[in-house]
C-alpha positions as CSV (number, residue, x, y, z in Angstrom):
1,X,-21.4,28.7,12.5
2,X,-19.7,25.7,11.2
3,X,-22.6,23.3,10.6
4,X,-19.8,20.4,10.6
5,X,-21.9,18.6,13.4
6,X,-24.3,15.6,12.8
7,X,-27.5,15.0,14.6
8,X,-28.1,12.0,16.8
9,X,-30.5,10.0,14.9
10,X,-34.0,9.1,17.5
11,X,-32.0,6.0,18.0
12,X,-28.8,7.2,19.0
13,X,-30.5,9.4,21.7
14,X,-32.5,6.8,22.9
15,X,-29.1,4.5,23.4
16,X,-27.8,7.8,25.1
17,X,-31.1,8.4,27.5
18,X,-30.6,4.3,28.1
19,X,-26.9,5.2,28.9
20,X,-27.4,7.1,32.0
21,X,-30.3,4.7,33.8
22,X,-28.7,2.7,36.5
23,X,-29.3,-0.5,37.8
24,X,-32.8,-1.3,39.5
25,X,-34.0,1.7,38.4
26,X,-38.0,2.4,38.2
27,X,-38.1,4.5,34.8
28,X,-41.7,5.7,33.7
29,X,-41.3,6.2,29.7
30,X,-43.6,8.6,28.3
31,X,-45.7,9.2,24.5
32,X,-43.5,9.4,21.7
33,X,-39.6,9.1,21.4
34,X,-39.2,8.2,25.3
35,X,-40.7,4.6,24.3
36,X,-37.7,4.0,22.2
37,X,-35.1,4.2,25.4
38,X,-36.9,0.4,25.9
39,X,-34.7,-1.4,23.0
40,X,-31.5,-0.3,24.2
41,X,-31.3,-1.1,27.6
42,X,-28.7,-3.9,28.0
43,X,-30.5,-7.1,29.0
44,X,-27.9,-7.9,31.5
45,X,-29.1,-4.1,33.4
46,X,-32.0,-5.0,35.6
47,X,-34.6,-2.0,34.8
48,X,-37.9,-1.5,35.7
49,X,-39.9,-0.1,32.7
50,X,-43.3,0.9,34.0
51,X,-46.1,2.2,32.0
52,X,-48.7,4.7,33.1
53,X,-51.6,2.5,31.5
54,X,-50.5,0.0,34.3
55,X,-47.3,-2.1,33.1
56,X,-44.7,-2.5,34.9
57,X,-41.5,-4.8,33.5
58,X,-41.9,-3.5,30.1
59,X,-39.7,-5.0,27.6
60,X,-38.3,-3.7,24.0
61,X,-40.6,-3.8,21.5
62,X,-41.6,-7.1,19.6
63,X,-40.8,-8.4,16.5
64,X,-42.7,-8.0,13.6
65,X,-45.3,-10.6,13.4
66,X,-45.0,-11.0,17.4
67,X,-47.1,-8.3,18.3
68,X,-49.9,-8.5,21.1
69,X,-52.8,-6.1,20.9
70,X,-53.9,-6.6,24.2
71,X,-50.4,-6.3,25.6
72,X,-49.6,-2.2,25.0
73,X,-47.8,0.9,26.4
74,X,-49.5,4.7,27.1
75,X,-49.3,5.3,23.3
76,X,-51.0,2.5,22.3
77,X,-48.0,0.2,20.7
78,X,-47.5,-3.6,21.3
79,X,-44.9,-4.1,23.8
80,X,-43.4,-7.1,25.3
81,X,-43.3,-8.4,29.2
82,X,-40.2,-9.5,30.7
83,X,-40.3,-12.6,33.0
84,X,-41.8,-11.0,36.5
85,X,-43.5,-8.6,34.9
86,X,-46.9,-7.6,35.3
87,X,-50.1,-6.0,34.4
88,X,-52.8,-3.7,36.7
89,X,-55.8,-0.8,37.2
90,X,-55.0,2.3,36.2
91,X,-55.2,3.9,39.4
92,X,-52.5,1.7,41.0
93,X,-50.2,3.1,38.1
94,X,-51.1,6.0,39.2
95,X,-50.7,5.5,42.6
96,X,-47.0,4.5,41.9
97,X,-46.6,7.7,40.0
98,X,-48.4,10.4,42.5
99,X,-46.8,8.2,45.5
100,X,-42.5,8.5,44.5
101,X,-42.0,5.0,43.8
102,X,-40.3,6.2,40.2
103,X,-36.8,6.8,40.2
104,X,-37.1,8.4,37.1
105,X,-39.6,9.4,34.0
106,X,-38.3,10.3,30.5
107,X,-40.6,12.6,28.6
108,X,-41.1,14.7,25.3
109,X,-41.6,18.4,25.1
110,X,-42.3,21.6,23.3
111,X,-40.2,23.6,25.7
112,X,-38.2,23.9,29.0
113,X,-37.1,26.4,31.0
114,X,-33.5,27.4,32.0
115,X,-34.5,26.5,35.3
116,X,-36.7,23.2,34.6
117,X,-40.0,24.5,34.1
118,X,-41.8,21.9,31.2
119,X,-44.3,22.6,28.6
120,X,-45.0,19.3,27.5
121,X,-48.8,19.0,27.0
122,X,-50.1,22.1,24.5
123,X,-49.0,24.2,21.9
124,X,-51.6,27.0,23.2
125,X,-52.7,26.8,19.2
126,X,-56.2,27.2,18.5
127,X,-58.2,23.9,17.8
128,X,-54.9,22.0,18.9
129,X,-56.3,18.7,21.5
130,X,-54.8,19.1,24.5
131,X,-53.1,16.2,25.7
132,X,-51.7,16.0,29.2
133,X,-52.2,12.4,30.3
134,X,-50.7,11.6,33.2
135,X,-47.6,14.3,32.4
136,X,-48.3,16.7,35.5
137,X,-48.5,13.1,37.7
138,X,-44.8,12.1,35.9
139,X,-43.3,15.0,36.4
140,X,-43.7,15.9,39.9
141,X,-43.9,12.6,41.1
142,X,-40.9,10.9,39.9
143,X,-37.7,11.6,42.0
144,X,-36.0,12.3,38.4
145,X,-37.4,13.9,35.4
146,X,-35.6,13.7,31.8
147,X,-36.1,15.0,28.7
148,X,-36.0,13.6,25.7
149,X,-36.3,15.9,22.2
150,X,-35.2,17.4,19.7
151,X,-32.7,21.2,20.7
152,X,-34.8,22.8,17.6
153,X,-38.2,23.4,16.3
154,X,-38.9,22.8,12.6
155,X,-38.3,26.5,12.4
156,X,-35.1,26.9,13.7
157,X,-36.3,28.0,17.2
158,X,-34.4,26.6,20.8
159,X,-37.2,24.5,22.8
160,X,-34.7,25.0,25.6
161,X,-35.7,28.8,26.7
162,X,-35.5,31.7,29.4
163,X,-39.2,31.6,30.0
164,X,-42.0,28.8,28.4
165,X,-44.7,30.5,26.7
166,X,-46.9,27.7,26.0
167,X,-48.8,25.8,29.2
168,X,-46.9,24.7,31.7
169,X,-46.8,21.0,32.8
170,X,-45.1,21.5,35.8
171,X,-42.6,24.1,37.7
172,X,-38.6,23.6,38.1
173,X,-38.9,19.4,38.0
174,X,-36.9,18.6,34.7
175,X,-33.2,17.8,36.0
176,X,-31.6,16.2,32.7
177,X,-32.1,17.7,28.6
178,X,-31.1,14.9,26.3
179,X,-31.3,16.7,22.6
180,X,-30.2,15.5,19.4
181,X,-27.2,17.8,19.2
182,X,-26.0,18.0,23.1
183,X,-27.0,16.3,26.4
184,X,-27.9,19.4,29.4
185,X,-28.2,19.6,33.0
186,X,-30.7,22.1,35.1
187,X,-28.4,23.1,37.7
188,X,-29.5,26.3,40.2
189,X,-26.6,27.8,39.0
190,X,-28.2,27.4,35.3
191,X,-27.8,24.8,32.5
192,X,-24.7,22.9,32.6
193,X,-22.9,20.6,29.4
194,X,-22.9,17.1,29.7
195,X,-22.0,16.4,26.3
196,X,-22.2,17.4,22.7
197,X,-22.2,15.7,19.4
198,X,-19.0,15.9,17.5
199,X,-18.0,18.9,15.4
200,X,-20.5,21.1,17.7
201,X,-18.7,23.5,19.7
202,X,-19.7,24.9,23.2
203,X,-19.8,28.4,21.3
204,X,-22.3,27.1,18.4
205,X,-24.1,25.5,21.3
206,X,-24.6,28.4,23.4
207,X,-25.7,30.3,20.0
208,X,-27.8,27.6,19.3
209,X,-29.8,27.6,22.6
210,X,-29.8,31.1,23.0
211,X,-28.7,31.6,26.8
212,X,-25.5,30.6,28.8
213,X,-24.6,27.3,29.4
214,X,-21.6,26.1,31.6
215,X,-18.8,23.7,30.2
């Protein structure tokens, strides 16, 4: 394998994730890296970022020395609150969530399937918390769902697999795989390439991820 490939910063796969949301969209953005996709969606693109803590017109992130306590997303960080947005109970986020008023969520995970299966809440390790929020809600319930994450573990291992092994969050839903090293499709027909970084080729890719994947 060449290794002559760099990695797409968190950054650069946020801009990439931002890339691919259309106009007048509804976009949940869940826990973690999916909260950075907020600072580079054009502000000429009309985008509704909602927030399962009950936000909806969700704004990048403030400035330092702007930030509002009261005024934050599922995982707790300031945000900011673009003109005609709004704030509400819990259960009417949830509502919008459980009810297929979002075009499309954007979530982390530990693995997915070849066929869109996601394990996105627990490791399965002992003493681990588990930590499914409104996950299982997201991912059914939005009309798209994305992932966002890195193609690797620490160890070396694909996330993207035949089978999960650790919990699942919920069967066949995920549609898109944005990685750090190639952008994926879950296709009946099996995973499909969208895109790779430079210097990667669709041989190392394949290698990489361990199973087939179409040009």
């Amino acid at each position: 394998m060449s290794m002559t490939y760099s990695r797409r910063t968190k950054d650069q796969l946020a801009a990439r994730v931002a890339q691919d949301i259309p106009e007048g969209a509804t976009v949940n953005l869940g826990i973690g890296q999916p909260t950075l996709v907020a600072n580079h969606i054009p502000p000429s693109r009309e985008v509704l970022l909602h927030s399962e803590n009950g936000l909806l017109g969700m704004g990048p992130a403030p400035a330092a020395g702007q930030e509002d306590y009261d005024l934050i997303n599922a995982g707790k960080q300031p945000v900011t609150l673009l003109p005609g947005g709004s704030y509400f109970h819990h259960t009417d986020s949830f509502a919008m969530m459980r009810g297929g008023h979002l075009d499309i969520c954007v979530l982390g995970a530990f693995q997915v399937s070849a066929r869109g299966d996601l394990a996105n809440w627990h490791t399965g390790e002992p003493g681990a918390i588990p930590a499914v929020g409104g996950a299982m809600d997201l991912a059914v319930g939005a009309r798209q769902t994305w992932v966002m994450m890195d193609l690797l573990t620490k160890q070396g291992a694909s996330k993207i697999v035949r089978e999960c092994t650790y919990p699942l969050t919920g069967l066949a839903c995920v549609k898109r795989i944005y990685t750090d090293l190639a952008t994926l499709d879950v296709t009946p027909h099996g995973l499909r390439c969208v895109d790779r970084v430079d210097g990667l080729s669709h041989a190392e890719l394949e290698q990489l991820v361990g199973l087939p994947v179409q040009a």
